[in-house]
N, CA, C and O atoms as CSV, one atom per row, in Angstrom:
chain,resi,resn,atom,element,x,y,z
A,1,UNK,N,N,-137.418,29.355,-4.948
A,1,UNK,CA,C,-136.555,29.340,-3.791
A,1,UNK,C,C,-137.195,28.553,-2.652
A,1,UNK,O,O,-136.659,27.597,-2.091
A,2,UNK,N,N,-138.284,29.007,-2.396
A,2,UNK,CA,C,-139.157,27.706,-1.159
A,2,UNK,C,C,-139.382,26.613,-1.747
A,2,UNK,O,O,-139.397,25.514,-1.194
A,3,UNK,N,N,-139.605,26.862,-3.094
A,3,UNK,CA,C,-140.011,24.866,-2.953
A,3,UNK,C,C,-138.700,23.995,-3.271
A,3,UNK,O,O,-138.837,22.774,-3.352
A,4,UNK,N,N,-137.327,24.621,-3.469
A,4,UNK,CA,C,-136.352,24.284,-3.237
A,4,UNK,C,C,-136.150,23.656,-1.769
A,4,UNK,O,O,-136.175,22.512,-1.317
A,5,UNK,N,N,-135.914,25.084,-1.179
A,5,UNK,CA,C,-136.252,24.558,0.860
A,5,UNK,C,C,-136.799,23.513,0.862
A,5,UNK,O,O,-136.259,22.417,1.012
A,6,UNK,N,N,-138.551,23.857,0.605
A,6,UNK,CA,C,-138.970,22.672,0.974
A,6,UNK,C,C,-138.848,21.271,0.119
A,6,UNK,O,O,-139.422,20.272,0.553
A,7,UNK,N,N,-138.316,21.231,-0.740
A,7,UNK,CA,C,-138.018,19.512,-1.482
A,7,UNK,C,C,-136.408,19.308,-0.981
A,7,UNK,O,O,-135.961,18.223,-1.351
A,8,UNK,N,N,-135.586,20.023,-0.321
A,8,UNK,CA,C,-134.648,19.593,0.794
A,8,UNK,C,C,-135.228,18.789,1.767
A,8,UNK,O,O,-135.106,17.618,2.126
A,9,UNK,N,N,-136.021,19.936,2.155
A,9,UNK,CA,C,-136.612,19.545,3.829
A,9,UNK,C,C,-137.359,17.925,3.835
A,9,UNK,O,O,-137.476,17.171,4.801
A,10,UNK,N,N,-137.695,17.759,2.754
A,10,UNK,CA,C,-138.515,16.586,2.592
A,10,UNK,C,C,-137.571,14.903,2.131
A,10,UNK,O,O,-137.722,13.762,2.566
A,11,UNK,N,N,-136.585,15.498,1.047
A,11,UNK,CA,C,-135.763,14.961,1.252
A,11,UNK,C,C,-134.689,14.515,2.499
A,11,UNK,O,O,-134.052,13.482,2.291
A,12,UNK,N,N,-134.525,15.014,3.392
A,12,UNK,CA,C,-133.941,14.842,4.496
A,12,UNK,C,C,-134.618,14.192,5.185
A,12,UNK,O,O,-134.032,13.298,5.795
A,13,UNK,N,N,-136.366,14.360,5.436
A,13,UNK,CA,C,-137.147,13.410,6.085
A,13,UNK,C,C,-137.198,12.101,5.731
A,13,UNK,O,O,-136.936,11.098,6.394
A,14,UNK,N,N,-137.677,12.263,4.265
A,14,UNK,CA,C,-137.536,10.797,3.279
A,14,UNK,C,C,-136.581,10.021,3.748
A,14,UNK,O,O,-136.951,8.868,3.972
A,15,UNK,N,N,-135.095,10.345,4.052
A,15,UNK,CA,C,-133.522,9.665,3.896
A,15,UNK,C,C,-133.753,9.671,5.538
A,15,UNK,O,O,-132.826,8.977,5.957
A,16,UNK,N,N,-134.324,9.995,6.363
A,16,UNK,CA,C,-134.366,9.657,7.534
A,16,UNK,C,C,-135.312,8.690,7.932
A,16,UNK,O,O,-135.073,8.045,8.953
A,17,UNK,N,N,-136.745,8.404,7.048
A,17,UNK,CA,C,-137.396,7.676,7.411
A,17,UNK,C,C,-136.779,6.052,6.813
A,17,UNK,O,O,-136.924,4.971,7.384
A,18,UNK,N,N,-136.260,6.248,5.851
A,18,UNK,CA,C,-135.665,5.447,5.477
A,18,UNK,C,C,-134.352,4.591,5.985
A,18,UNK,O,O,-133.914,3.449,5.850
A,19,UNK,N,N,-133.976,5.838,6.665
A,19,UNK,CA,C,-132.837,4.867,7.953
A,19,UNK,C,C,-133.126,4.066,8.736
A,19,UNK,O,O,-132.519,3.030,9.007
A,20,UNK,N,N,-134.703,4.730,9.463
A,20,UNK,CA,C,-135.093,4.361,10.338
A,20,UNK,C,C,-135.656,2.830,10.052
A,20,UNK,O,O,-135.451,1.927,10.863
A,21,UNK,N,N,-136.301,2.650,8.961
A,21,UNK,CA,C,-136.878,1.510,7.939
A,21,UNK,C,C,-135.826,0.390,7.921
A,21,UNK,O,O,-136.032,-0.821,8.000
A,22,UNK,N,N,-134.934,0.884,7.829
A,22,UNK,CA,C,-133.858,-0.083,7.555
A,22,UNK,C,C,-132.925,-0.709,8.700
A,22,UNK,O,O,-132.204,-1.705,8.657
A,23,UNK,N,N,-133.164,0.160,9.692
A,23,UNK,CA,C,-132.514,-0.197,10.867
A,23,UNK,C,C,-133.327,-1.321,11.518
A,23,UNK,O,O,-132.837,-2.370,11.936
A,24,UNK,N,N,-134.689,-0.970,11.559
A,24,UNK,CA,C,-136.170,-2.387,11.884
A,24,UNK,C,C,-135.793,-3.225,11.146
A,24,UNK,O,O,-136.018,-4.384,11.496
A,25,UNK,N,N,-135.086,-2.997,9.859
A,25,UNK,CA,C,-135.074,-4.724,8.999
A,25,UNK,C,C,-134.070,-5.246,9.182
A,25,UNK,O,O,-133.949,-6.417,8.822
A,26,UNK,N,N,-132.997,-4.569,9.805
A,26,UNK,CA,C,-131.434,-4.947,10.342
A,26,UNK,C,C,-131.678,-5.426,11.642
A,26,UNK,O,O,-131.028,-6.441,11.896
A,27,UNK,N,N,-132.612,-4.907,12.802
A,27,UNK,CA,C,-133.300,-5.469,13.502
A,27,UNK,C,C,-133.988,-6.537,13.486
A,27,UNK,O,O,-133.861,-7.315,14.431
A,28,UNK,N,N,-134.880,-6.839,12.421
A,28,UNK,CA,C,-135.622,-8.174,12.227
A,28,UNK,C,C,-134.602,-9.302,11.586
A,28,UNK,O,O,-134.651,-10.475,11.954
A,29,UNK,N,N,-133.828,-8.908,10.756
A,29,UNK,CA,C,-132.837,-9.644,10.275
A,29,UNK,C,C,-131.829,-10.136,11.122
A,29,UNK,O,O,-131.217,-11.073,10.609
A,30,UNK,N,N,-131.388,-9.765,12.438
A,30,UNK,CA,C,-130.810,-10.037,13.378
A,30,UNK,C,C,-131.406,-11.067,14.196
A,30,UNK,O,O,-131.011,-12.212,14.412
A,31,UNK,N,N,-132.530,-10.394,14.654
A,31,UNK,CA,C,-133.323,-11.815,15.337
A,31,UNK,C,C,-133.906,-13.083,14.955
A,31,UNK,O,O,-134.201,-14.061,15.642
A,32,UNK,N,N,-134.032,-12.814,13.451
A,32,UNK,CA,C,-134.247,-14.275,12.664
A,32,UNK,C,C,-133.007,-15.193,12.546
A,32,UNK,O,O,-132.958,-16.423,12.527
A,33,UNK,N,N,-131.888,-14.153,12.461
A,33,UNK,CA,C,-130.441,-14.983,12.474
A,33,UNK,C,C,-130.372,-15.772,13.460
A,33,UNK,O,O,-130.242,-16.995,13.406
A,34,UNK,N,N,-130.500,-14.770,14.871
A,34,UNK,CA,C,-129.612,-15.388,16.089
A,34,UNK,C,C,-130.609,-15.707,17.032
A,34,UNK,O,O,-130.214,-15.510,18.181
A,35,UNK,N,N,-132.087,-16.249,16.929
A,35,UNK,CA,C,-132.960,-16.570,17.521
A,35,UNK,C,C,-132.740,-18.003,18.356
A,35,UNK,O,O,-133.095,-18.247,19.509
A,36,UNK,N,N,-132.110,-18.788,17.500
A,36,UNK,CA,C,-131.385,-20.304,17.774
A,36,UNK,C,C,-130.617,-20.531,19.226
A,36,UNK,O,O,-130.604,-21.364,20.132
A,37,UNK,N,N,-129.985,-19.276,18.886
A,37,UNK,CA,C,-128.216,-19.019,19.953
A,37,UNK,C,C,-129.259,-18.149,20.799
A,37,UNK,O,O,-128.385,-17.867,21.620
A,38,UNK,N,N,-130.389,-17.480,21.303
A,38,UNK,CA,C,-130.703,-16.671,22.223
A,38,UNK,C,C,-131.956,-18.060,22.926
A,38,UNK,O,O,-132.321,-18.139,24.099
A,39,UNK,N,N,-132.315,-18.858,21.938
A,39,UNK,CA,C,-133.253,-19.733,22.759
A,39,UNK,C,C,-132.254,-21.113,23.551
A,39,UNK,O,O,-132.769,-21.950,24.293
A,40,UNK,N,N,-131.169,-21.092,23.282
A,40,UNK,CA,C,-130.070,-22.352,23.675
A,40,UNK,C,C,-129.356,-21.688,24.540
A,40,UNK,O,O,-128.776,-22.257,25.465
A,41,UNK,N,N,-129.300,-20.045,24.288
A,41,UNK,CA,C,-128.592,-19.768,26.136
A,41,UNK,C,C,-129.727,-19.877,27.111
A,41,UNK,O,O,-129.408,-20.247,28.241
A,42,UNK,N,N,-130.756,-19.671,26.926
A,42,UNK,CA,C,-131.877,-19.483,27.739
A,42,UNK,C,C,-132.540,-20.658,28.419
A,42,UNK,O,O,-133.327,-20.763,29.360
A,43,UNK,N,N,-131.959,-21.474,27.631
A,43,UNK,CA,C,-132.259,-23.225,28.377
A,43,UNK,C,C,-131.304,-23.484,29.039
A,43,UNK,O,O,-131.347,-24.273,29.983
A,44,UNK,N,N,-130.085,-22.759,28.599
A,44,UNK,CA,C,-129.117,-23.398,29.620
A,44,UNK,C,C,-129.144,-22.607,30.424
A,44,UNK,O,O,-128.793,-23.258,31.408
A,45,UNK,N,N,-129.316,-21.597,30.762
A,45,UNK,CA,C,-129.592,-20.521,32.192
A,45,UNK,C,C,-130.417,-21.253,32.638
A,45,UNK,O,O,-129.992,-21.900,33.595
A,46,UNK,N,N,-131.461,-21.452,32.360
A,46,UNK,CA,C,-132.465,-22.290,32.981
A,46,UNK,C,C,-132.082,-23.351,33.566
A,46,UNK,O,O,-131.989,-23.263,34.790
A,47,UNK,N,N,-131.744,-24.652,32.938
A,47,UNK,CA,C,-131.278,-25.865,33.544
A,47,UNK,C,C,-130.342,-25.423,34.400
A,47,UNK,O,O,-130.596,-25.892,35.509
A,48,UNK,N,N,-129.443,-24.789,34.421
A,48,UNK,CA,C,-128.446,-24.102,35.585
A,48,UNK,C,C,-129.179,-23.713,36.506
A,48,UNK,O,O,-129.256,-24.495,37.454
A,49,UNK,N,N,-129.784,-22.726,36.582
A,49,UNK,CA,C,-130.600,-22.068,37.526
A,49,UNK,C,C,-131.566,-22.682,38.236
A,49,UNK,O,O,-132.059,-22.159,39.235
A,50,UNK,N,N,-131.975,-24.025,37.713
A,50,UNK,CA,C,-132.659,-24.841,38.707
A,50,UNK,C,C,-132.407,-26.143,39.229
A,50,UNK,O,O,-133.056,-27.128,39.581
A,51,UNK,N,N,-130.499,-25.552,39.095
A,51,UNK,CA,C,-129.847,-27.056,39.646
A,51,UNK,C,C,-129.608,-27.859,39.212
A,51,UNK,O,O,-129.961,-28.838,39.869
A,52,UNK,N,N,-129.054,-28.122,38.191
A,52,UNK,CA,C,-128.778,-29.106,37.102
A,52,UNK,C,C,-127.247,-29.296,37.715
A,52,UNK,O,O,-126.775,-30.433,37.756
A,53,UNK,N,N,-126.550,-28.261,38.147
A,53,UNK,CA,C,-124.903,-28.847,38.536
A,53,UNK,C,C,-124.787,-29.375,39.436
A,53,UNK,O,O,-123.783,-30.057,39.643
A,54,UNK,N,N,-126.266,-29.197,40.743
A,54,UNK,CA,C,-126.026,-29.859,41.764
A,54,UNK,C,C,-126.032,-31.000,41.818
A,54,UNK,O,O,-125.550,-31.828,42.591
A,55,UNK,N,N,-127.079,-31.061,40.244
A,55,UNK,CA,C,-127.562,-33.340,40.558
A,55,UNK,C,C,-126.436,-33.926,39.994
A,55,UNK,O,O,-126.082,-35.004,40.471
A,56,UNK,N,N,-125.493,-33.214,38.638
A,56,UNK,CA,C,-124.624,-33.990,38.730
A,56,UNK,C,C,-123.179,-33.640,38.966
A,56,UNK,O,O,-122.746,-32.498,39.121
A,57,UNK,N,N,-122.249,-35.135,38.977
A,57,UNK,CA,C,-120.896,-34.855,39.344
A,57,UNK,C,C,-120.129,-33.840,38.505
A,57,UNK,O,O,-120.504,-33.248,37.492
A,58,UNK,N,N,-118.897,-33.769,39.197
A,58,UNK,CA,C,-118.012,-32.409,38.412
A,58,UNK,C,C,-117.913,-32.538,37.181
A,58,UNK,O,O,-118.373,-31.719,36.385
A,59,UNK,N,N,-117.155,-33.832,36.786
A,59,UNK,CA,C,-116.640,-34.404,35.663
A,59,UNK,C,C,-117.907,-34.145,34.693
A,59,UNK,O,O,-117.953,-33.411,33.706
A,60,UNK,N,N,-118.752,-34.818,35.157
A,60,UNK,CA,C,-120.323,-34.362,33.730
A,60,UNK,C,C,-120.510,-33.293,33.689
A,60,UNK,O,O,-120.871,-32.858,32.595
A,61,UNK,N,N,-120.377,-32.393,34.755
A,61,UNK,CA,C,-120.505,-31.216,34.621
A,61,UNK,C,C,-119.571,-30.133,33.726
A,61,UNK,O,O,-120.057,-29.212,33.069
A,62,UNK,N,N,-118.389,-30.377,33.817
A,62,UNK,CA,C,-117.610,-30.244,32.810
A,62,UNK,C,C,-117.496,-30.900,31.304
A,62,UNK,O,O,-117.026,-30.315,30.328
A,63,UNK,N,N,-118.047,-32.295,31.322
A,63,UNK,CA,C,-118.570,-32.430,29.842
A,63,UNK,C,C,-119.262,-32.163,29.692
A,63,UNK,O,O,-119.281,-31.956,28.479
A,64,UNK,N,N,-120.674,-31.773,30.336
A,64,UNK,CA,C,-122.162,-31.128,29.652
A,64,UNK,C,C,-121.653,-29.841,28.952
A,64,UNK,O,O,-122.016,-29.378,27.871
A,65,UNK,N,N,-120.702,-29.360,29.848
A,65,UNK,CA,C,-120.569,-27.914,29.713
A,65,UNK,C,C,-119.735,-27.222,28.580
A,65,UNK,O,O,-119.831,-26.035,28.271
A,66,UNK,N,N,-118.609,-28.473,27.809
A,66,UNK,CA,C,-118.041,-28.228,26.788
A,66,UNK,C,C,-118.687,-28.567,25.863
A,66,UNK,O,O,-118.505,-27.877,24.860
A,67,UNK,N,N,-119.717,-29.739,25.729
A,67,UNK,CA,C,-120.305,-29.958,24.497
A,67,UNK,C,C,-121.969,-28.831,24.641
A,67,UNK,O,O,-122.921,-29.154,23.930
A,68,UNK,N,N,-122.085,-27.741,25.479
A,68,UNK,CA,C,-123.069,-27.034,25.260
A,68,UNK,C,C,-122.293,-25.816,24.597
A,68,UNK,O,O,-122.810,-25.069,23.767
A,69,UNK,N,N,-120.729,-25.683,25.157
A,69,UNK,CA,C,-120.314,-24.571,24.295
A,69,UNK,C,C,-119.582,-24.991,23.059
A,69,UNK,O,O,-119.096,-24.133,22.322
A,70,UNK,N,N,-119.496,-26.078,22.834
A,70,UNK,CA,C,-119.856,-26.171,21.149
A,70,UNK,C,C,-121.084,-26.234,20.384
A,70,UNK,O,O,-121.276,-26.365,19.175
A,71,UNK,N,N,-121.990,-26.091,21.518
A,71,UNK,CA,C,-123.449,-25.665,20.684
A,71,UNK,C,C,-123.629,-24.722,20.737
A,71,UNK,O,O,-124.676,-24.456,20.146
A,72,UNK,N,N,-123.073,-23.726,21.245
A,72,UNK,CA,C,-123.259,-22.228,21.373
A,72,UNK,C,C,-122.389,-21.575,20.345
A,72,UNK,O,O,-122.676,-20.542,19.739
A,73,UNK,N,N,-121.219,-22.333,20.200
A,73,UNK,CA,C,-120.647,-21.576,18.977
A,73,UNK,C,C,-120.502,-22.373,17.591
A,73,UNK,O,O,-119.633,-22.078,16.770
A,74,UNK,N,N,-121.516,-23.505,17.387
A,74,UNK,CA,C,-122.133,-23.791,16.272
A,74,UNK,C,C,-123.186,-22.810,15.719
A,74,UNK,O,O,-123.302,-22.453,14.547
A,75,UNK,N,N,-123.952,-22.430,16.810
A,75,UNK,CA,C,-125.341,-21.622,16.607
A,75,UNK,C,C,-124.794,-20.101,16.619
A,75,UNK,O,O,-125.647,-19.258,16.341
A,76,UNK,N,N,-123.616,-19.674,16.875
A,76,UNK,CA,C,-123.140,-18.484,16.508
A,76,UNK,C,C,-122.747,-17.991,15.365
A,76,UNK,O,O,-122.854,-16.932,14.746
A,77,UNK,N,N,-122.134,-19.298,15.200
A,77,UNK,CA,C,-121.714,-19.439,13.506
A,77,UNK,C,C,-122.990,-19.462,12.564
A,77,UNK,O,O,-122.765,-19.148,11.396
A,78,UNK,N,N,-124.384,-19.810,12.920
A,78,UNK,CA,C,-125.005,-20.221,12.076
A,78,UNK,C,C,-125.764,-18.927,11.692
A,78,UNK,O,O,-126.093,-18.686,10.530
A,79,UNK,N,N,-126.138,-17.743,13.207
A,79,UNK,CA,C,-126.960,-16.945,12.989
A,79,UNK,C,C,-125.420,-15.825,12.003
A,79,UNK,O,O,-125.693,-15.400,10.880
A,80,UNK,N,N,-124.604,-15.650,12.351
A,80,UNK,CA,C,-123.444,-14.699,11.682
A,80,UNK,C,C,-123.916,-15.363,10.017
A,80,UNK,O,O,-124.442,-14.756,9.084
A,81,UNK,N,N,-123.517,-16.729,10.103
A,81,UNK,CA,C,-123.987,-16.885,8.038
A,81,UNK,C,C,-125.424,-16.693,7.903
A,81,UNK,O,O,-125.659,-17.151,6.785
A,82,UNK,N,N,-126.584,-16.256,8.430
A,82,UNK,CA,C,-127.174,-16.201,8.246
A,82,UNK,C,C,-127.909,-14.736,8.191
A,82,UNK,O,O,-128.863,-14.527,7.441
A,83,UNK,N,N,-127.452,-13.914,8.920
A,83,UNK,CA,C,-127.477,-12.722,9.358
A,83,UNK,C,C,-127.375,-11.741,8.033
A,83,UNK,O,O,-126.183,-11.905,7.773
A,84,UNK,N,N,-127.810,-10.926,7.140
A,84,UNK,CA,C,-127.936,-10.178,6.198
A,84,UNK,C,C,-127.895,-8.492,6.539
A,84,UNK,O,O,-128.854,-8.222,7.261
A,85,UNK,N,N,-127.105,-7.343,6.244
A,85,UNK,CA,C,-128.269,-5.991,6.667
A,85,UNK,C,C,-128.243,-5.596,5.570
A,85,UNK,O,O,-127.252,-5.300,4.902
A,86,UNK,N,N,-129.885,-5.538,5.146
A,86,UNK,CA,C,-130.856,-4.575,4.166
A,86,UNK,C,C,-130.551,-3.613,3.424
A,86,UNK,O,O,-130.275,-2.557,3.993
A,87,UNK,N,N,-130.509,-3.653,2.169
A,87,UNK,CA,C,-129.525,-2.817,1.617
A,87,UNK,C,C,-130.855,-1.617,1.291
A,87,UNK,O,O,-132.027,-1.900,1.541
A,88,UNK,N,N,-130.432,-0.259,0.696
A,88,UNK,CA,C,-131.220,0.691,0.995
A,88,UNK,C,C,-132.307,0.585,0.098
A,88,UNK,O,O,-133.297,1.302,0.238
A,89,UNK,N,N,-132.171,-0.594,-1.190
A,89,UNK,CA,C,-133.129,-0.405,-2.212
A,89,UNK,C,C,-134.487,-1.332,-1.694
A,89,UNK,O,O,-135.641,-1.205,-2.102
A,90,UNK,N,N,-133.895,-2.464,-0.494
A,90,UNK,CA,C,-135.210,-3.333,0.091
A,90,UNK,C,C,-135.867,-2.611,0.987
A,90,UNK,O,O,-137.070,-2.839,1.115
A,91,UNK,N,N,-134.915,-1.060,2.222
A,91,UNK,CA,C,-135.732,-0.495,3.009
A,91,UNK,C,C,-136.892,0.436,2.013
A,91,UNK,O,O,-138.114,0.449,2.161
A,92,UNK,N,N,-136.258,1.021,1.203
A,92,UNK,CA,C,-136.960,2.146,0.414
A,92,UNK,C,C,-138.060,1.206,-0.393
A,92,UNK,O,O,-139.069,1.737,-0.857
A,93,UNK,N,N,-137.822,-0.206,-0.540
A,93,UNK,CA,C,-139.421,-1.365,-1.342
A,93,UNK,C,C,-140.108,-1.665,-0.196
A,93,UNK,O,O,-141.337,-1.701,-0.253
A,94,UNK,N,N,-139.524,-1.895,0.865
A,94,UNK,CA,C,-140.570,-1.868,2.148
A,94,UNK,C,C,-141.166,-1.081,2.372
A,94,UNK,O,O,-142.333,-1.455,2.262
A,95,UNK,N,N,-141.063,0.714,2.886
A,95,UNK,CA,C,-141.517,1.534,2.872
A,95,UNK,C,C,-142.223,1.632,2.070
A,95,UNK,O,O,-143.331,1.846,2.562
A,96,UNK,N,N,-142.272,1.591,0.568
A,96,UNK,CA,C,-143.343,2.074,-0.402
A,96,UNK,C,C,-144.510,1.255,-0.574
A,96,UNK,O,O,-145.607,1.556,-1.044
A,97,UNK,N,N,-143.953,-0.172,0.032
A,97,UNK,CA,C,-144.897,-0.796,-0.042
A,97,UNK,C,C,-146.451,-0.639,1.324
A,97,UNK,O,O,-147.646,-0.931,1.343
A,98,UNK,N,N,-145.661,-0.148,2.058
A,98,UNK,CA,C,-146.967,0.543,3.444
A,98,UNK,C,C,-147.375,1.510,2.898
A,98,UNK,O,O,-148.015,1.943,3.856
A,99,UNK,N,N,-147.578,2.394,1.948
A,99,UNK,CA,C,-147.852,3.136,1.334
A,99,UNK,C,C,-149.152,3.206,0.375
A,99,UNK,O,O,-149.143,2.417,-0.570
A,100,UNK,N,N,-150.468,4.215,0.536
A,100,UNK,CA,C,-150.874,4.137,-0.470
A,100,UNK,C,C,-150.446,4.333,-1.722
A,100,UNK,O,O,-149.679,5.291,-1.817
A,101,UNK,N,N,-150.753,3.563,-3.061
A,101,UNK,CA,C,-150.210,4.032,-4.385
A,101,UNK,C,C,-148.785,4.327,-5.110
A,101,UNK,O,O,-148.409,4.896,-6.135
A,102,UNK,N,N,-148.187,3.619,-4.004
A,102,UNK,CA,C,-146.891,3.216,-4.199
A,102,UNK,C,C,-145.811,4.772,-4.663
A,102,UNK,O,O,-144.992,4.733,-5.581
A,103,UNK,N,N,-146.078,6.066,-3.769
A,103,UNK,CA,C,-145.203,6.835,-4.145
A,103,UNK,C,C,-144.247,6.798,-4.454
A,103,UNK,O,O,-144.130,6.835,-5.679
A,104,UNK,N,N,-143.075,6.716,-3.728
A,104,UNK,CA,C,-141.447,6.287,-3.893
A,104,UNK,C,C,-141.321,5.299,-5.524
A,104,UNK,O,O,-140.398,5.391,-6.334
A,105,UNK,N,N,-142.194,4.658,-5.601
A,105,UNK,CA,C,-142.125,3.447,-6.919
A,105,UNK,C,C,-142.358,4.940,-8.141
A,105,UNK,O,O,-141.672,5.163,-9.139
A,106,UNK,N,N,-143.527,5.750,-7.627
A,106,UNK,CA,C,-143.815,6.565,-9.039
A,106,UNK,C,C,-143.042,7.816,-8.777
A,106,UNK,O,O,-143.426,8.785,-9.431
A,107,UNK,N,N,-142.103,7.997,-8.019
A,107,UNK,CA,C,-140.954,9.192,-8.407
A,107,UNK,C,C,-139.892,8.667,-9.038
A,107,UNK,O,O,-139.149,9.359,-9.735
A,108,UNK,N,N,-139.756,7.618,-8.883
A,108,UNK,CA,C,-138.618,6.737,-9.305
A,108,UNK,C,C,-138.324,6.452,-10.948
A,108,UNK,O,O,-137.325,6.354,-11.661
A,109,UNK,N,N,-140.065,6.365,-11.154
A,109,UNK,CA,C,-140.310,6.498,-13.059
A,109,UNK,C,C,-139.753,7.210,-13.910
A,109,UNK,O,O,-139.255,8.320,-13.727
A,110,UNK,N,N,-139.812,6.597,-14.892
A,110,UNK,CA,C,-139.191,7.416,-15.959
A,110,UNK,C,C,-140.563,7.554,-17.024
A,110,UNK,O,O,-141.118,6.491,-17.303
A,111,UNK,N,N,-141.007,8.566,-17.500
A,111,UNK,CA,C,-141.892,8.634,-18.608
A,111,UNK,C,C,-141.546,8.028,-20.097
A,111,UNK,O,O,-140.446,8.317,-20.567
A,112,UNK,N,N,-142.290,7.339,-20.731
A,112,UNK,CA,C,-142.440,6.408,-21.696
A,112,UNK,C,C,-141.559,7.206,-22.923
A,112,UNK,O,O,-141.435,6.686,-24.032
């Protein structure tokens, strides 16, 4: 009856650490996507922010400004096809792999 309890209790931790695992790689997988589109708004805040509309006329200013937002939603498009989330069998190979002796790999076994 307790080691029932407790191989719940552990199970529930396991399936939680494992969310958590997977949410960092949905996380890392996000920022490798859309790293492109977060460094190309950030130049253009920049060049804005230090006066770039003042030096030039309206008209350029309005073409700089349409052909930067077709670079913004080229690079939107690119991090979305590129963008993956981690399915539970790569969080649960990540995890085992920080692991001494690869637990999760040897519950998983089947005997010969």
């Amino acid at each position: 009856m307790r080691a029932d309890r407790r191989a719940g209790r552990e199970g529930v931790a396991l399936a939680r650490v494992l969310r958590r695992s997977r949410v960092a790689m949905g996380t890392e997988s996000f920022l490798r996507a859309f790293w492109p589109l977060g460094s190309a708004l950030l130049a253009i805040w920049a060049a804005f922010a230090f006066g770039l509309a003042e030096i030039l006329t309206r008209g350029r200013v309005l073409a700089l400004t349409s052909v930067l937002a077709v670079g913004v939603v080229f690079l939107l498009a690119l991090g979305v096809r590129r963008f993956r989330w981690p399915t539970a069998d790569a969080a649960r190979a990540r995890l085992d792999a920080t692991l001494p002796g690869r637990p999760l790999a040897a519950l998983r076994d089947a005997p010969a």
